[in-house]
N, C-alpha and C positions, 0 to 999 in steps of 0.2 A: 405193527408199530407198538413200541414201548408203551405204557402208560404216561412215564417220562417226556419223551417226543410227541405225546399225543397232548397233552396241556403246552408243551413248546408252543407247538401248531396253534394250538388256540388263541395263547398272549399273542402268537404272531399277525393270527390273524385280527385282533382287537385292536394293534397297533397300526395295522394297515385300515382299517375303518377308521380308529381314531388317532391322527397323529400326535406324537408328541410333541410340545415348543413350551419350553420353561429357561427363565434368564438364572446363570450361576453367577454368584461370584465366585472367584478364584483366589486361591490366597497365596499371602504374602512371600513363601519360598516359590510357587509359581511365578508370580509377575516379576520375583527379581529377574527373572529370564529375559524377560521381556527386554527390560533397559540394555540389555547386553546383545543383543538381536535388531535393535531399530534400524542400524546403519549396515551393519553385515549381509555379505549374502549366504548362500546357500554352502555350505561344506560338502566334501565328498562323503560321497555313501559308501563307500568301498574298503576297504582295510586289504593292507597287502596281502598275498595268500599265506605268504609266512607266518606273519603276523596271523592270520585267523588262527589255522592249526596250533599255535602256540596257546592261542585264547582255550581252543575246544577242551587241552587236557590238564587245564585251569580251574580250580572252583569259581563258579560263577560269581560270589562274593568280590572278588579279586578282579571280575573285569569292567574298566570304567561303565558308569552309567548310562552314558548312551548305547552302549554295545550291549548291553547283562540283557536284554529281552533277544536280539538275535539272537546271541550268543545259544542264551535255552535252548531255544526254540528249535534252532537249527542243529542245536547237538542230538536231540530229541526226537525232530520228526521231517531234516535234512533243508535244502534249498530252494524246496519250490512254496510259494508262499507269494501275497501280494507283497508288492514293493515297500515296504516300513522306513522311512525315515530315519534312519539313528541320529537322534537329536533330542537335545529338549524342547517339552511339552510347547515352550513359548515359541522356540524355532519354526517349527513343526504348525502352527498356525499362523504364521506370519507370511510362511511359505504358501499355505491356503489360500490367504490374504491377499499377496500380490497373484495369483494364480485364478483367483475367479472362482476357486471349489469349496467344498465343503471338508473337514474333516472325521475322516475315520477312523474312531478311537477305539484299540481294542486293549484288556487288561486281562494278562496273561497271572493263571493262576495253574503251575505247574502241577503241584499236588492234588487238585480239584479232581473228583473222580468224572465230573461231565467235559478236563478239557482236551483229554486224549481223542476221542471221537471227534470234536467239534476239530479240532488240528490237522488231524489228518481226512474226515470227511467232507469238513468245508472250507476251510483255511486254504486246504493246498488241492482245493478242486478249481479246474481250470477254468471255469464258466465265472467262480469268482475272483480268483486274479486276476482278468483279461476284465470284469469288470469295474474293479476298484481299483485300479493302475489306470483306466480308459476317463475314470469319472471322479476319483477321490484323492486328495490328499491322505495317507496311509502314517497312522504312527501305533508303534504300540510299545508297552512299556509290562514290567512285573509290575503286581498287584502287591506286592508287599516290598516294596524299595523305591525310595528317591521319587521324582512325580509319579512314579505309577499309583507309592501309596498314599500323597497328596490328593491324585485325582479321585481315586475311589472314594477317599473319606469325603470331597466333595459332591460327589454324584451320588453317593449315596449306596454303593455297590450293595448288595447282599447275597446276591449268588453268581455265578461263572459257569462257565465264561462270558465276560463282560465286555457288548459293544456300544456304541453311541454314535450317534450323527451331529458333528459340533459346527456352527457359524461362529466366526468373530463377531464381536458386541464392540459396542463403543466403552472406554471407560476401565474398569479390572472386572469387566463380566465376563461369560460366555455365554450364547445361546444355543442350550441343546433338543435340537431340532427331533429328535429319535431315542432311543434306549433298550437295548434288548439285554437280557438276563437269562442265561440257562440255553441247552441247545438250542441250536436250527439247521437246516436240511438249505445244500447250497441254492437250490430254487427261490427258495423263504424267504435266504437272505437277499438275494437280487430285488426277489419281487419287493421284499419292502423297502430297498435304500431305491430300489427305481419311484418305489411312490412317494418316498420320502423327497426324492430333486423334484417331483412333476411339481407336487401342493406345494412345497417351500420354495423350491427353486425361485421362482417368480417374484416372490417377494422379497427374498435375498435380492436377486438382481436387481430388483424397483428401488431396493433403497440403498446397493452399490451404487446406482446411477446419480440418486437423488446425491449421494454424498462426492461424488465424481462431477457433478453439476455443478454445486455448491461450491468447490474446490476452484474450478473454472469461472467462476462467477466472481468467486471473492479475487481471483487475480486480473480479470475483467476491470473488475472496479477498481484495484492497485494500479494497474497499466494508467487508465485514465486519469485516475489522481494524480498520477508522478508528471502525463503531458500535460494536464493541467496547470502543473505547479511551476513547469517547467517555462512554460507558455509565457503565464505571467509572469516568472521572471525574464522573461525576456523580453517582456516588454516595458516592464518597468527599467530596464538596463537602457530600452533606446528613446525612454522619455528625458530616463538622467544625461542621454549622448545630446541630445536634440536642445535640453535645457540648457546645457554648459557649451554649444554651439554658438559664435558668435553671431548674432541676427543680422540677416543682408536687411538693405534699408529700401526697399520696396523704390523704383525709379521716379513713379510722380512726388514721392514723399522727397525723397533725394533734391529734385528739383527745387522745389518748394521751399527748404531749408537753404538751396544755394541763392535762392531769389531773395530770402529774408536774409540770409546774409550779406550779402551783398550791399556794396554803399549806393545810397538811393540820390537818382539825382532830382536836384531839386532848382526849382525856376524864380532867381531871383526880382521884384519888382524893381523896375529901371525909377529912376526917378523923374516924377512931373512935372510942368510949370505952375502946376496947383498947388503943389506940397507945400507946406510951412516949413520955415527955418527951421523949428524943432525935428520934425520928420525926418529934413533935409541931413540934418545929423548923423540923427539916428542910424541912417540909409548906412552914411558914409562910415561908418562903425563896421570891423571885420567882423563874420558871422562866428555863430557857436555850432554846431551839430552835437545834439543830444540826441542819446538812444536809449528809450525809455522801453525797460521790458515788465509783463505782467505776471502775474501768480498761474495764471492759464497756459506760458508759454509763449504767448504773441509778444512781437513786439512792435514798435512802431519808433519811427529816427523822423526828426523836426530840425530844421533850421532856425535859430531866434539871431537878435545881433546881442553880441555882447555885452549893451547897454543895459539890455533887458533885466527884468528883474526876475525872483524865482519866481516870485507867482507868477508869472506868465504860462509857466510851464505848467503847475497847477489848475490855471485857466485853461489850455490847450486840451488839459485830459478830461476836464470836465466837461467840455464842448463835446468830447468823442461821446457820453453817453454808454462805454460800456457798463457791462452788470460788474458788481463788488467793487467798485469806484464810488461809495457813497465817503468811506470814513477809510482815510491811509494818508501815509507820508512817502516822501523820496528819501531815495538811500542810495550812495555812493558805496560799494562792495571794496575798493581799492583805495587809498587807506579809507576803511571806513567811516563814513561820516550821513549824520542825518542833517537832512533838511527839511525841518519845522518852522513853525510859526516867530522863532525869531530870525531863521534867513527870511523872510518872504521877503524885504525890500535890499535887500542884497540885490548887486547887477550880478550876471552869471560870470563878468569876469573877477568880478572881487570873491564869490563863492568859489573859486577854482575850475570853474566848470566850460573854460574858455581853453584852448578853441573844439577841445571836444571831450564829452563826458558821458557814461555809461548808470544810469540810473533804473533801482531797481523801485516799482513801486510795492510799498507792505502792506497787509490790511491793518486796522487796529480793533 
């Protein structure tokens, strides 16, 4: 073994003792990818065969950007290779992203004199395509064009061929889980992106989930807000139905009201052989019916004779002994008219109050 692949061996093996996980930002010609990618799916990876062969006898400069690393690669060292994405860097993670994996960053560096070897002894060894098609999101890009040479200047490349283990971050980061620089031997590379899923893996998933929970949770709590909202307007809708509803009048109440309306009959005193001429009169005088209502609602209807004077009526109420009957007058509603202290010796038929009258009593 080389000298060369014998220090490979060793970073490889320092990587698998110590793994890497360092947060990038990414910059600004990368994330515009992004905003162009949030809604989109997946494009095809294929290019007609036409269309390839036309690319192959092409300067690579001349073929769009998503294609210039197949393009290489495959003019170079043919078709078997892990499956590469042709896409941008943003696509290419987003793809990861709904996908549940990790991506596989490789940066192709044509000219490099370690990436002949690394191309065709590991790249297009069968133990590692059948691995990172089975386990990875796969992109790769030249090292010196469009995100390849964005990504380098962010990672930090300084020798090739150049791979990486990338998680999505929240935010314009990435977080690069691994880092390999300079050959490796197809075993090396398994062995260390398998330890790279075993120790990260787990962690990735814990906080896919926690963030797939949270997701769940916060529309949990939207659902219930909206029944909530929903609820109480609904029920404020059948208090406005129920308030602007004409109120039935409960049946004993009903009664009650047809009893107090109702004209009351009343038991006239016959006249005696005791009675005095004046009495005798008086008797003989047609009646009044007054209906005397209160501030409470009640009322109460009295028969007087016509003779009578107001106070009489005044006298009647005070006999009753209700409460708020210390200090008021009577009041005729229809033409309205009070009756104070200069009707009292008024008959009821010279106050107008003959042969029947509706009086309200007021407080003062």
């Amino acid at each position: 073994m080389s000298s060369t692949m014998r220090e490979t061996s060793r970073l490889a093996e320092a990587s698998i003792n110590g793994i890497v996980r360092r947060m990038v930002n990414l910059p600004r010609s990368i994330l515009g990818g992004f905003s162009r990618v949030m809604g989109g799916g997946r494009r095809s990876q294929t290019l007609p065969s036409s269309y390839q062969y036309q690319i192959l006898e092409q300067d690579v400069q001349n073929v769009p950007e998503e294609w210039s690393f197949l393009t290489s690669f495959e003019y170079q060292y043919g078709s078997m290779h892990p499956f590469f994405y042709a896409c941008r860097f943003a696509e290419a993670m987003k793809i990861a992203e709904d996908d549940h994996k990790f991506l596989f960053l490789y940066l192709h560096s044509p000219d490099h004199p370690f990436t002949p070897s690394f191309c065709e002894e590991t790249l297009r060894s069968e133990l590692v395509v059948q691995f990172l098609d089975a386990n990875f999101i796969s992109w790769g890009a030249l090292a010196n064009r469009g995100d390849g040479l964005q990504m380098a200047t962010t990672l930090g490349a300084t020798n090739y061929p150049f791979c990486a283990v990338i998680a999505p971050a929240r935010g314009e980061s990435i977080t690069v889980l691994q880092q390999l620089e300079g050959p490796v031997s197809p075993a090396e590379l398994v062995e260390i992106l398998q330890r790279t899923m075993e120790d990260q893996g787990s962690a990735f998933g814990c906080s896919k989930l926690k963030r797939d929970e949270k997701i769940r949770a916060d529309r949990r709590l939207r659902e219930e807000q909206d029944r909530a909202y929903h609820a109480a307007l609904q029920e404020d809708k059948e208090r406005e139905r129920l308030k602007n509803r004409p109120r039935a009048i409960p049946k004993k109440a009903h009664e009650e009201r047809l009893k107090q309306n109702s004209p009351k009959k009343h038991t006239f005193t016959h006249e005696t052989p005791n009675k005095d001429p004046a009495s005798k009169a008086k008797d003989s005088q047609p009646s009044s019916q007054i209906l005397i209502r209160f501030p409470n609602g009640e009322r109460r209807e009295k028969s007087f004779s016509s003779m009578d004077k107001v106070k009489s009526i005044y006298s009647y109420i005070d006999s009753l002994g209700l409460p708020g009957t210390e200090n008021y007058r009577l009041i005729a509603s229809f033409p309205r008219r009070v009756y104070g202290m200069d009707e009292m010796n008024m008959t009821l038929k010279d106050a107008g109050l003959h042969p029947r009258a509706s009086l309200f009593l007021e407080r003062q």
